[in-house]
Steps between C-alpha positions, in 0.01 A plus 500: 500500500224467260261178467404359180206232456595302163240401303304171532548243262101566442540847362759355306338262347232791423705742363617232273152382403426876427766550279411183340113585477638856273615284203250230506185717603549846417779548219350229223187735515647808381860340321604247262727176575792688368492816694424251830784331441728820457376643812595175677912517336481884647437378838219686537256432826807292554627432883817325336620787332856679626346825568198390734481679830336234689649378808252255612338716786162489634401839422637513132313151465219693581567804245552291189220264582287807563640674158434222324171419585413887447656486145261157421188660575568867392589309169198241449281793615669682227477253254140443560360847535737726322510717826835670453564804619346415868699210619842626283628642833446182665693328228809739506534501819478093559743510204735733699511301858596156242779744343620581892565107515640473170231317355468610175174565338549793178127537396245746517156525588372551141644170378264321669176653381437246203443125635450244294232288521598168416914486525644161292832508716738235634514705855144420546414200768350220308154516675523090508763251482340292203661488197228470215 
C-alpha cells in the first residue's frame, strides 16, 4: 500500500493564482488581446482541461507550482535582459515537467525576448478601482 498526501487547499489556491498571474502579468507584455484570448479557448495553462494529469497530490502541487514560478522569472528575466541562450534550458525543461501534468504551455524561449513596455490590455489589473 502506497500513501498519498493530497494537496492543501493553499497550494491550490496558488497554483490557481499562478496560472492566473501568466495572462494578466506576463502574456499582455509580449501578446495582443486577441492571441490572449485564443490561448485561453485552447486551454492552455489550463487545470480544467480533459487532458490534465493532475491528481491533486502534494508532490505534483509542488512540481507545477515550482514549474511555474521557474517559467515567470526565466521569462521576465528574459524579457528584461534579452539573456536567451543561458536560462533556455531552464525554460524547456519547466515547460516539460507542466507537459508531464498535462498542463499545456506550446511556447518557446525566444518568444519572450521582446517585452513591451507599456501593454494597453484588458488582462491587465486596473492599478485602482476609480473610474475617471
Amino acid at each position: 500500500m502506497k500513501m498519498m498526501y493530497a494537496a492543501t487547499p493553499e497550494q491550490e489556491h496558488y497554483m490557481q493564482y499562478l496560472l492566473n498571474y501568466f495572462y494578466t502579468d506576463v502574456f499582455p507584455y509580449y501578446f495582443d488581446d486577441e492571441q490572449i484570448r485564443q490561448f485561453e479557448e485552447w486551454g492552455i495553462l489550463s487545470l480544467d482541461h480533459k487532458h490534465v494529469a493532475y491528481n491533486g497530490t502534494m508532490k505534483e502541487a509542488f512540481q507545477i507550482i515550482s514549474a511555474l514560478q521557474s517559467l515567470i522569472t526565466v521569462i521576465e528575466h528574459i524579457g528584461e535582459h534579452g539573456d536567451l541562450e543561458q536560462y533556455e534550458w531552464l525554460f524547456v525543461r519547466n515547460q516539460k515537467i507542466l507537459a508531464r501534468h498535462g498542463i499545456t504551455f506550446p511556447f518557446r524561449a525566444k518568444q519572450f525576448l521582446h517585452k513591451r513596455a507599456m501593454p494597453c490590455s484588458m488582462y491587465v489589473p486596473a492599478v485602482n478601482q476609480w473610474v475617471m
